[in-house]
C-alpha positions as CSV (number, residue, x, y, z in Angstrom):
1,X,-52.2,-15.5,-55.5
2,X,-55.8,-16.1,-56.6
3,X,-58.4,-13.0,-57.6
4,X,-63.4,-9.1,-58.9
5,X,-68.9,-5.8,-61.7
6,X,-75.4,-3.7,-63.6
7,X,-78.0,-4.7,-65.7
8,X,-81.1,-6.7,-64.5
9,X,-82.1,-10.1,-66.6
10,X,-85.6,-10.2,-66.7
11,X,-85.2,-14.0,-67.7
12,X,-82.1,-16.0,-68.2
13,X,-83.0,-17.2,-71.5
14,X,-85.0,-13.5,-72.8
15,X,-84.1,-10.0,-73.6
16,X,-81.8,-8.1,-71.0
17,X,-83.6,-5.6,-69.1
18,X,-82.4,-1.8,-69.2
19,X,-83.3,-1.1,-66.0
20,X,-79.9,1.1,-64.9
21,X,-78.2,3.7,-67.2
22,X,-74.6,2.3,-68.1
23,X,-72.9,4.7,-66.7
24,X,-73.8,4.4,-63.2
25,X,-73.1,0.6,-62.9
26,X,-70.2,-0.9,-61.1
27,X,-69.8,-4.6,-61.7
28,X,-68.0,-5.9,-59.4
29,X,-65.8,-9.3,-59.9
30,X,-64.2,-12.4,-57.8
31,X,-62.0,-14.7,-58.9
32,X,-60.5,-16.6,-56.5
33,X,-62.5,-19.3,-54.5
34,X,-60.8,-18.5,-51.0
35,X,-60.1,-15.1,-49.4
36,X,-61.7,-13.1,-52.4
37,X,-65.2,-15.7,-52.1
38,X,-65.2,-14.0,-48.2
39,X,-64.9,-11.1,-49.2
40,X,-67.8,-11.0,-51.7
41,X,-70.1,-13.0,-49.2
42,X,-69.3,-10.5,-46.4
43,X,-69.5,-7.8,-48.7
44,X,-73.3,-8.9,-50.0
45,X,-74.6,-9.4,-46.5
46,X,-73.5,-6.0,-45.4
47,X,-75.3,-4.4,-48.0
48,X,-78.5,-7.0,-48.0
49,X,-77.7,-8.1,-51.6
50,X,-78.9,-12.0,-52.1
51,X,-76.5,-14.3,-53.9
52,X,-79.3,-16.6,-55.9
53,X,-79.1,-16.4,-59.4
54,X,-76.6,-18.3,-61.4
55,X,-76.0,-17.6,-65.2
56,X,-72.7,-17.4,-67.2
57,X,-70.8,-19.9,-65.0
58,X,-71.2,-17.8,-61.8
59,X,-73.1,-17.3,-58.5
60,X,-74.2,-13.5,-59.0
61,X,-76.6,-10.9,-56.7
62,X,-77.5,-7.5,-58.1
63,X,-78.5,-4.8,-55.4
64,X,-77.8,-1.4,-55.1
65,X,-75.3,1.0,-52.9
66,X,-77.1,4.5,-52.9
67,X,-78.4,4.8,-56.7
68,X,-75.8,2.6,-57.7
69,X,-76.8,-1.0,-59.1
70,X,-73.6,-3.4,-58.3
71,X,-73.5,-7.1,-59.8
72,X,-71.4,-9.4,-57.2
73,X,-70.4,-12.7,-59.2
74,X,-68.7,-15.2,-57.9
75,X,-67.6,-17.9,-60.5
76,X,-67.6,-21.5,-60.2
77,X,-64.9,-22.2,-63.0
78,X,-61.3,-23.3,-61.7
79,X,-59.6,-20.6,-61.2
80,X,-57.4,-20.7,-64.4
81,X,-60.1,-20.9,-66.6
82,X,-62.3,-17.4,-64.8
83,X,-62.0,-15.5,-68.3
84,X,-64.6,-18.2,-69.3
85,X,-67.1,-16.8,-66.5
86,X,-65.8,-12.9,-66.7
87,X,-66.1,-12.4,-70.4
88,X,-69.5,-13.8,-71.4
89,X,-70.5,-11.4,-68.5
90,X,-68.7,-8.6,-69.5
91,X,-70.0,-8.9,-73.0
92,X,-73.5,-10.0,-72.0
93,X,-74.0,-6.9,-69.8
94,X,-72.3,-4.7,-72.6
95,X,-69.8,-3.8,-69.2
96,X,-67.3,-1.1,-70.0
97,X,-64.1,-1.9,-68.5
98,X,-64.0,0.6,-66.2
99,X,-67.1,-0.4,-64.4
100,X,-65.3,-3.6,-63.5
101,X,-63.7,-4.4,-60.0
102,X,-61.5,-8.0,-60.2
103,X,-60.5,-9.7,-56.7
104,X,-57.7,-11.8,-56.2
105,X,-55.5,-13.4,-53.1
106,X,-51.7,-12.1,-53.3
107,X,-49.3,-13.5,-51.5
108,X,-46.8,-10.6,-52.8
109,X,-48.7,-8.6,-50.2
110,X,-48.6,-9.2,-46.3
111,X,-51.6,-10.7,-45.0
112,X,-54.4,-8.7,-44.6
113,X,-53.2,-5.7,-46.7
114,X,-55.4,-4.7,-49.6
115,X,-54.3,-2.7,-52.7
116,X,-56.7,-1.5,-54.9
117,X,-55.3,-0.5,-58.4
118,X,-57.2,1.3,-61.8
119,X,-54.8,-1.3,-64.2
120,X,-51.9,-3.9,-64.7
121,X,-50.7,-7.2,-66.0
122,X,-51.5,-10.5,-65.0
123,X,-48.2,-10.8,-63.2
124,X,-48.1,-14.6,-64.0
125,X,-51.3,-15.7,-62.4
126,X,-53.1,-17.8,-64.2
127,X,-56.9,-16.4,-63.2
128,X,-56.1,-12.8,-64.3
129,X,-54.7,-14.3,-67.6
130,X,-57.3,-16.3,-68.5
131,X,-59.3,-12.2,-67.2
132,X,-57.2,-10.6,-69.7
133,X,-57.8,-12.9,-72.8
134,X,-61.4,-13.2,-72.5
135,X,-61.5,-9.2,-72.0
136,X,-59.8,-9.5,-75.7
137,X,-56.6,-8.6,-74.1
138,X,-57.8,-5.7,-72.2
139,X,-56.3,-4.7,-69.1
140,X,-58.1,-1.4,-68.5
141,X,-59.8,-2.8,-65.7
142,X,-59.8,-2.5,-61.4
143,X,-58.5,-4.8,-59.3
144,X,-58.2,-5.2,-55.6
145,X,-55.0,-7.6,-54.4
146,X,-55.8,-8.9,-51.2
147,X,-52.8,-9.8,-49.0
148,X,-52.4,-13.5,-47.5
149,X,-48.6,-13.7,-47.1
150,X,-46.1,-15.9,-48.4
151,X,-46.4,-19.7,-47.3
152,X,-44.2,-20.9,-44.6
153,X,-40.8,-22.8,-45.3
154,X,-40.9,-24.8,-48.2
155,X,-44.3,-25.4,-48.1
156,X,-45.9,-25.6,-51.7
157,X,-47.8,-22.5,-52.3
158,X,-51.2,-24.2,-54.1
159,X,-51.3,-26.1,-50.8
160,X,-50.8,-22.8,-48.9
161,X,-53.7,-21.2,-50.9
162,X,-56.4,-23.9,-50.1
163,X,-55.7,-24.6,-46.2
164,X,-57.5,-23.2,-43.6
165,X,-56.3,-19.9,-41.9
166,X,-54.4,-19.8,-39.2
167,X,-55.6,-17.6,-35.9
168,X,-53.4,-15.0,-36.5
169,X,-53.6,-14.9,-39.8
170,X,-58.0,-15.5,-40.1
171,X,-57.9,-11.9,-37.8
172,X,-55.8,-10.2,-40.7
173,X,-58.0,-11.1,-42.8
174,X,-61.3,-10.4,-40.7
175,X,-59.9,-7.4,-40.5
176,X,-59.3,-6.9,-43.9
177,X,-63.0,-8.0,-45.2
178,X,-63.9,-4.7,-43.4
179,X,-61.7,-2.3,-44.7
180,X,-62.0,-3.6,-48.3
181,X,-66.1,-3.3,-47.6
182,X,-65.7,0.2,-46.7
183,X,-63.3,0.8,-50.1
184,X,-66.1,-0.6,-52.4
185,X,-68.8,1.2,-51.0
186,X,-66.8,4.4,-51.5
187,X,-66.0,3.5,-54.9
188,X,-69.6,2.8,-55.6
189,X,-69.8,6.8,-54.4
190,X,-67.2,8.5,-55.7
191,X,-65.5,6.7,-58.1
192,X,-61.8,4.7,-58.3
193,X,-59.1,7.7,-58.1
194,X,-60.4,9.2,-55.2
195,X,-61.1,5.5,-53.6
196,X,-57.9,4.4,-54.5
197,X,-55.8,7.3,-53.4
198,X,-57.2,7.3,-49.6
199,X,-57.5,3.8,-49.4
200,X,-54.1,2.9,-50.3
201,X,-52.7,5.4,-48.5
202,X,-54.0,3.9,-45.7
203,X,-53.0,0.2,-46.3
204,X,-49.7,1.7,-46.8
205,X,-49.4,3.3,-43.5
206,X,-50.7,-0.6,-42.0
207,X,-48.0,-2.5,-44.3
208,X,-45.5,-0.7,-42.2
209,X,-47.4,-1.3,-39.1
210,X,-47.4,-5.1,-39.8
211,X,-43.4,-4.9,-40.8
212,X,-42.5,-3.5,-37.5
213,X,-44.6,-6.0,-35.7
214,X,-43.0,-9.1,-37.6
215,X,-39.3,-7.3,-37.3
């Protein structure tokens, strides 16, 4: 497992900038420091969006997708401690909930299958617990699960999390960086039940794909 939000600062240490009306932001979150730091980083390039400004604990870029201004932050707490990046941010930017997207790595999902979801729990991982508390226990928020597979044998899954990818499995997950691209911009667009519902529809039909290769 592991884990993803706008406002311009005119300063770091001045007044926040109202450059965007609220409701058209979509801040968009990582948490984890492997497959969901990818994903950000390919996500940013594809949409020309730098990644210099630090503030709150994190490595964000603000751009835009259309007319929509998107905040990519990428934190630089350990990963059970991310609340203490995600909810100064949150509150700085006077974020609904609803405007943010959190990433994380699941290894309850096959490798390279995405899920994007409106709500939920923190299902015992640590980075979206330390989300939720800091969010003052709100769970009202996206996330997208992105699939990396269960760990081999008895091999310890913290060690699993930080290794390099395998062939196979670094193609998944290629793979992957472009479909979960494609599901953000949309969302950007037209918003998370319409995203979700085609999207995941989709990475359900490829789940099955993936079963029937590995049966």
């Amino acid at each position: 497992m592991g884990c993803l939000p706008t406002l311009l600062v005119q300063t770091m240490t001045s007044m926040r900038a109202a450059i965007y009306p609220l409701s058209t932001c979509c801040f968009v979150f990582f948490v984890w420091k492997q497959v969901g730091f990818d994903m950000i980083d390919t996500f940013a390039e594809s949409h020309g969006i730098p990644m210099d400004r630090l503030h709150c604990k994190a490595i964000f870029g603000q751009g835009l997708i259309g007319n929509v201004p998107i905040l990519l932050a990428k934190p630089q707490t350990y990963m059970n401690l991310i609340g203490e990046s995600a909810g100064p941010l949150a509150a700085y930017y006077k974020l609904p909930l609803n405007r943010v997207v959190v990433f994380f790595d699941d290894m309850d999902l096959p490798c390279g299958v995405l899920r994007l979801c409106d709500k939920g729990g923190h299902g015992g991982h640590k980075g979206l617990k330390s989300v939720i508390y800091h969010f003052r226990g709100n769970r009202e928020f996206a996330r997208l699960r992105i699939g990396i597979g269960r760990p081999p044998g008895q091999m310890d899954p913290k060690a699993f999390l930080l290794q390099k990818s395998i062939a196979t499995a670094r193609e998944r997950i290629d793979v992957a960086l472009k479909e979960g691209i494609g599901a953000l911009t949309l969302l950007a667009s037209k918003g998370l039940t319409e995203s979700a519902r085609n999207f995941n529809r989709e990475q359900k039909y490829k789940h099955i794909r993936l079963q029937t290769l590995e049966a």
